[in-house]
N, C-alpha and C positions, 0 to 999 in steps of 0.2 A: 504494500500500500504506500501510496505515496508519502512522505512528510514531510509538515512544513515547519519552518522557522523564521519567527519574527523578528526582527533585527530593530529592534528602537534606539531614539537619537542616544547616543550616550554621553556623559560627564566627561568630556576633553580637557579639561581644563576646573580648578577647585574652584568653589564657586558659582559654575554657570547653572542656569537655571531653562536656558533657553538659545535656542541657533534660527538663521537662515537656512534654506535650501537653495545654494547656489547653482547648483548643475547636476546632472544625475549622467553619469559614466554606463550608465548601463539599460537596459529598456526591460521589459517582460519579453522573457522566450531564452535573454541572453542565458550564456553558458556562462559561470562563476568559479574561480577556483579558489583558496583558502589564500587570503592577505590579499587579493586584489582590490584596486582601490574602484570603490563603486559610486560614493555622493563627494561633493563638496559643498560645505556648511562655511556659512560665517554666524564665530562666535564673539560677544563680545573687545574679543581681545586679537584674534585674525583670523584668514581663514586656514581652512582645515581640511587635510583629505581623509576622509576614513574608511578602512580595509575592510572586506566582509570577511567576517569569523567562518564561514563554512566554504566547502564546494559543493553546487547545486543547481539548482535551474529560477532562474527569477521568475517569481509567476506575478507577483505584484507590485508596482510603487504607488505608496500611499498619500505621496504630496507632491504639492507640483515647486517648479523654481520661485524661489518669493517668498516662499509661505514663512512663517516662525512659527516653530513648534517648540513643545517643552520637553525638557529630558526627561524621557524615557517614554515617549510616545512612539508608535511602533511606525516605523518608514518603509521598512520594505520586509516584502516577504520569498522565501528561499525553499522551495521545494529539494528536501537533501536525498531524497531519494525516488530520482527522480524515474527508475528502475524497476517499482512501483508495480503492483497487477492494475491497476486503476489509475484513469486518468486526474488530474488534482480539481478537488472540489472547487470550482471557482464561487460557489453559496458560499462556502463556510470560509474562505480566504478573502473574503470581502466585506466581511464581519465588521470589521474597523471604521469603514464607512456608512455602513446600513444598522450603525446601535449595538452591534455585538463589537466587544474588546475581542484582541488577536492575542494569542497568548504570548509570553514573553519567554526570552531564552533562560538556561538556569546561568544565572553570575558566573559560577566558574566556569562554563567552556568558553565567557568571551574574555575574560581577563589579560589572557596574556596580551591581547591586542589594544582595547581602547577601555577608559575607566571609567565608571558607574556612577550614579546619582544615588541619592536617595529614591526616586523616584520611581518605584517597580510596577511592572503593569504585572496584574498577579490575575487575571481572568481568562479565562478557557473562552475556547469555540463551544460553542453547541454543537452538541450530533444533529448530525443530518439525520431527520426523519426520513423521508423516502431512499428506497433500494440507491444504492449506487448503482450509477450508468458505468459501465464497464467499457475500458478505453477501446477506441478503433485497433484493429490487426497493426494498422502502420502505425500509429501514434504509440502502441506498446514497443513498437520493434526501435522507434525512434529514442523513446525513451530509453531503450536498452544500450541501445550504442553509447549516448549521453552519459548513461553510467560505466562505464567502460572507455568510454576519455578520460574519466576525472584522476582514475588508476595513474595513468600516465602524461598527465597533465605537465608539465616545461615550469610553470611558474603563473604568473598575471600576465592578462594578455594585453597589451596596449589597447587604448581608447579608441573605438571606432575602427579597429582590424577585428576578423573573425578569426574563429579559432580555427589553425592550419590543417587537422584533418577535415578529408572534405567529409567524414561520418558524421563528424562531431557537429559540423555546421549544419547537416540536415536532422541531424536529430534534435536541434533549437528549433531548425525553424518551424519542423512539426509541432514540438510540444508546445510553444509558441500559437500555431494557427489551431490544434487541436484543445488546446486546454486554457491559456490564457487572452481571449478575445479583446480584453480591456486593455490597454498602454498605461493609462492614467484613472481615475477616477474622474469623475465630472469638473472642468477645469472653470475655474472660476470667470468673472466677466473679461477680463482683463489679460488672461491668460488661455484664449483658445485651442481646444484640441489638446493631444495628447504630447505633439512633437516638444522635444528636451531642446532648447539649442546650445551650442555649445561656445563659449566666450568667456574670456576672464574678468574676475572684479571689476578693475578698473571701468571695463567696457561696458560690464552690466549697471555698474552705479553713473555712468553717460547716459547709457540707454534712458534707466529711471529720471535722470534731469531733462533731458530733452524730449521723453514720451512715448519712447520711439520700442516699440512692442519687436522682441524679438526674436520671435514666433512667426514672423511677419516678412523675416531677412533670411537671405541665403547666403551666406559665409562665405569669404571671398579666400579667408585663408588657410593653413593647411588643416587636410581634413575636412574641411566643410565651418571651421571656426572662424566663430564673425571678431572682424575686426572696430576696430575706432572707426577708421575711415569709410565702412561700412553705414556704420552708425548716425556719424555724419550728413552722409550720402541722402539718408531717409531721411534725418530730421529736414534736411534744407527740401527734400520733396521733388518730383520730378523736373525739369528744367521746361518751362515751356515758352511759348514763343508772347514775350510782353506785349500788351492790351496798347493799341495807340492812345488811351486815354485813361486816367486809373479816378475811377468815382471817388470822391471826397471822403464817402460818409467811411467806405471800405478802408482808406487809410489812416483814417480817426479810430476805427474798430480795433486795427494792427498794429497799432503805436504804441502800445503798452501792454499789462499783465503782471503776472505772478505767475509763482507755482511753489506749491506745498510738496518738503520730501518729509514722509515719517523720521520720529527720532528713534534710533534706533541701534545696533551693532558699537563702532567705536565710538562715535559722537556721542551714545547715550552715556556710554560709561565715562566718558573724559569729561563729562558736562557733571554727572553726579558727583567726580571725586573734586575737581575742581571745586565746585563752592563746600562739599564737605572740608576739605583742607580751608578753603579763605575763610572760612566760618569756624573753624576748630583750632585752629594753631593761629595764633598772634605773629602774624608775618612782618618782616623786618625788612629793608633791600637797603644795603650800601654799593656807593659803586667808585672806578677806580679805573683813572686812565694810564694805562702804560705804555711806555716806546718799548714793541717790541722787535726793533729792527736786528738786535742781535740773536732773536728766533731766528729771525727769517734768514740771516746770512747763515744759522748753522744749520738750516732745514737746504739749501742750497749746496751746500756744500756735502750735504750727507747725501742727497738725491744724486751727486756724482760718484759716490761710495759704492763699491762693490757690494756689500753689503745692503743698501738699499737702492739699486739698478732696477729690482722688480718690483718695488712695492709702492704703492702711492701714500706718498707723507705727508698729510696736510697741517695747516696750521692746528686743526684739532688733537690732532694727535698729539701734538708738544703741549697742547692746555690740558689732555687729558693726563697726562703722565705728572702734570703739575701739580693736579687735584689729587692726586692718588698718593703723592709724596706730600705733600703740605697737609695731610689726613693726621699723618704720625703726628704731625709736632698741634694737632689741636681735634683729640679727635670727638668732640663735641657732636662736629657739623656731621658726622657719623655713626647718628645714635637715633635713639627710636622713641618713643612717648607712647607706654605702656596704660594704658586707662583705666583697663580692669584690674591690673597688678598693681596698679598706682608705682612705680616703678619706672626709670630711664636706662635702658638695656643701648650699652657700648658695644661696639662692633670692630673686631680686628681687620676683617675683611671690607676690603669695598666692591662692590657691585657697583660697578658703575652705570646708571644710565643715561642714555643717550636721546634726548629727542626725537625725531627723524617723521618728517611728511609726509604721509604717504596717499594714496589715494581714496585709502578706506577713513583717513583721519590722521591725528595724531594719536602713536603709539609711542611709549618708551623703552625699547631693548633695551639688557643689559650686557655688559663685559663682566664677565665672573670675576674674581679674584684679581682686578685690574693692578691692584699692589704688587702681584707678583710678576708682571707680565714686562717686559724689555718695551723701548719705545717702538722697536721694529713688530714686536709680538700685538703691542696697541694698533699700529699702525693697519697691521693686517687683521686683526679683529672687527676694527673700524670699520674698512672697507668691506669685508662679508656683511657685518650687520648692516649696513645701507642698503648692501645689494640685496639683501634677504625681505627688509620691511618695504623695499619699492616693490618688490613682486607679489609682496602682501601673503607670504611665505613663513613671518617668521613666527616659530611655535609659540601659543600659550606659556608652556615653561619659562621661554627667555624674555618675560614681559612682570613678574613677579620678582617681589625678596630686594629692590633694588635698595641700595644704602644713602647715595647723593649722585645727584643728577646735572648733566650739561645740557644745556640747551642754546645751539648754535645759531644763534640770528645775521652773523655775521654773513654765512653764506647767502642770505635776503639782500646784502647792504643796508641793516638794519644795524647802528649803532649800537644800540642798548633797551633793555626792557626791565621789567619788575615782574619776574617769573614768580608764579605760583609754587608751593613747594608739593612733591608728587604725596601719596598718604603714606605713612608708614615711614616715611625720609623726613630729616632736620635740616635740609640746606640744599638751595637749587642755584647752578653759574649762570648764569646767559653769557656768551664770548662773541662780542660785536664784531664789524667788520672792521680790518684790517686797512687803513686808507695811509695816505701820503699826507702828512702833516709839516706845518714848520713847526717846529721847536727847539728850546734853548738848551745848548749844548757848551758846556764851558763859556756859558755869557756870549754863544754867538748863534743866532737864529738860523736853523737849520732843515732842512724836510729829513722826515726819520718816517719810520711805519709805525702808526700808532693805532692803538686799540684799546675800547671801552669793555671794563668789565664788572656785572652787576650780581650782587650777591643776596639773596633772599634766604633770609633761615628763621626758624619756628623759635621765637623769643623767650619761651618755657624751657627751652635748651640749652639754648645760646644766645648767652650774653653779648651785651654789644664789644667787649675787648676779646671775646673770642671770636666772632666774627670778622670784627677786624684786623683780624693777626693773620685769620687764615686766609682774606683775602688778600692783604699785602704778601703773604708766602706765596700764594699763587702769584702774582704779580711779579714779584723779583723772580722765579724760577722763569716767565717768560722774558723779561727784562735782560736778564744777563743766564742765560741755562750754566755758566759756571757755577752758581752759586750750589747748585745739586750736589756737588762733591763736600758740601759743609754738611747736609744731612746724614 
């Protein structure tokens, strides 16, 4: 007999309570094998790809792209034997949308993979009252081969390729036309039909700003994935040949607007911790102009260094390594405000994080153990973490635990700011931009490279002479980086 297994959203991340369905990798009919990655979610914190725990036959997805569901709501379901005397009840595997709960896997066989909520769905199918229909001759034989791949199945199969044997392909497509007729459940107004399309965050949160349904587009690029420029392409609408006269009333109609996005994913969390921090911690921001021309001649001189030929050094990288060494000599700005233990808990380590843009919002990575790490070792942390949070890539894990935070306005040509402190952190930098200045230099007016830096920390912590100690440490470590060898 066939069976099935429910697969609900799960706990990616401590805390979440709730995700996106960004794209679904996989349809009803496809063949699945154990770790393939089937959905991508956006969680509060980014997005996400998650593996199916079994090998088996997809017989249903339970949401469409869009939706927010809660953890531990059942998304899809997985016929694991699909080898079965019986074709799979599509009644009772639809339970989840027609008022009957789908039941839920047992915790330990998905564990090894993705981690759990509180939230269990702990409710059975109903038996099917009437006889079961007994699968077609082919649709058995189909289903047989389908079990008999999975034996010898290679691994996960790329997105949108079929599986290499051609048995294995026809035994989907049967079980597929013979047993699961549905694609999608009944797709909301906005959301037509059953078709998945296939496009990355960035494109899909375009899409939502400018309207543009995309369900609607054929994907220009590989695979069949829609691009920007796709995106684009619809919102501005077909090209057509302009009107020799354009009515009044119609350009008075077109001259303006709005549009509403839900708050939601990262905006929602960055919006709640922000005023929880401006409203809980008594914030301070001192600030502090430095010439740091002699960064910048050793950051030149090091970039023709064998040593760092391959790596990209940016001015961040000498502030970060500044922060991390100025930690020791005050480490206040590196401490936590304990509420329920009434308690200020010191940290030997820094986690350092990092600001960084990205298209889903702001997020803040961290650098683990940033104390320990060489400026080359920053340097090249650095640069993964940027590349990781623009792809909207980087995990959950590396968004947590951070200890004090940089936040680079410089790279805007934004001078300076009065950054918020992150929650759970006593001290946030902003490191302005970098510009050509005159300045006095042994009583003689001179251009030097000069930079603003602003220093915000939780004033239940840190006193205003620790704050200012450690923002002048940071200061002279850019100012003159000899001074490093006195630490």
């Amino acid at each position: 007999m066939p069976e099935y297994k429910s697969f609900p959203l799960p706990d990616t991340a401590e805390g979440l309570t709730e995700a996106e369905i960004l794209s679904w990798h996989v349809k009803p009919g496809d063949v699945v094998v154990v770790n393939q990655i089937i959905v991508e979610i956006e969680t509060a914190k980014a997005a996400v790809e998650l593996p199916c725990p079994w090998a088996g036959v997809v017989t249903e997805l339970h949401v469409h792209p869009g939706q927010t569901v809660d953890v531990g709501t059942p998304i899809l379901t997985v016929d694991v034997d699909p080898g079965g005397a019986a074709a799979p009840d599509v009644g009772s595997i639809n339970g989840s949308l027609n008022g009957s709960a789908v039941a839920a896997p047992a915790e330990e066989e998905m564990k090894p993979l993705v981690g759990y909520g509180s939230k269990a769905v702990t409710a059975k199918r109903r038996a099917r009252r009437g006889p079961a229909v007994p699968a077609e001759p082919a649709a058995a034989a189909a289903q047989g081969s389908v079990a008999a791949a999975f034996e010898h199945a290679p691994g996960p199969l790329p997105v949108g390729e079929e599986p290499a044997s051609a048995n294995t392909a026809t035994a989907a497509s049967a079980v597929s036309a013979a047993a699961v007729p549905n694609a999608l459940p009944a797709a909301p107004d906005d959301q037509p039909g059953g078709y998945v399309p296939l496009a990355k965050p960035p494109v899909r949160k375009l899409a939502k700003e400018l309207g543009v349904d995309l369900r609607s587009l054929a994907g220009s690029g590989d695979r069949g994935v829609i691009t920007r420029s796709d995106v684009e392409q619809a919102a501005a609408g077909p090209v057509a040949e302009a009107p020799t006269e354009v009515p009044a009333a119609r350009a008075v109609a077109s001259s303006g607007g709005e549009r509403r996005v839900p708050i939601k994913g990262v905006r929602k969390v960055t919006a709640a911790a922000m005023v929880s921090s401006a409203f809980t911690a008594p914030h301070v921001t001192e600030f502090l102009t430095v010439d740091v021309t002699p960064m910048m001649e050793l950051r030149a001189r090091l970039r023709a260094h064998r040593d760092f030929r391959d790596v990209k050094l940016t001015p961040l990288a000498f502030c970060a390594k500044a922060v991390a060494m100025a930690v020791k000599r005050t480490p206040e700005v590196n401490s936590a405000w304990d509420e329920a233990a009434q308690e200020i808990v010191y940290k030997d380590y820094v986690h350092l994080g990092i600001a960084a843009a990205t298209p889903r919002g702001l997020i803040v990575p961290k650098v683990r153990d940033a104390e320990r790490l060489s400026l080359r070792e920053l340097a090249e942390a650095l640069d993964a973490l940027t590349v990781t949070a623009r792809d909207g890539k980087t995990p959950p894990a590396d968004m947590v635990n951070g200890t004090i935070t940089i936040t680079n306005v410089g790279v805007f040509g934004v001078d300076t700011g009065t950054p918020i402190i992150n929650p759970g952190e006593s001290a946030i930098l902003a490191f302005g931009a970098i510009r050509d200045t005159p300045w006095v230099v042994d009583g003689e007016v001179v251009v030097r490279k000069v930079c603003q830096l602003a220093l915000s920390f939780d004033h239940r912590l840190v006193d205003g002479q620790q704050g200012s100690e450690f923002l002048s440490d940071v200061g002279a470590l850019l100012a003159d980086p000899a001074v490093a060898m006195t630490y």
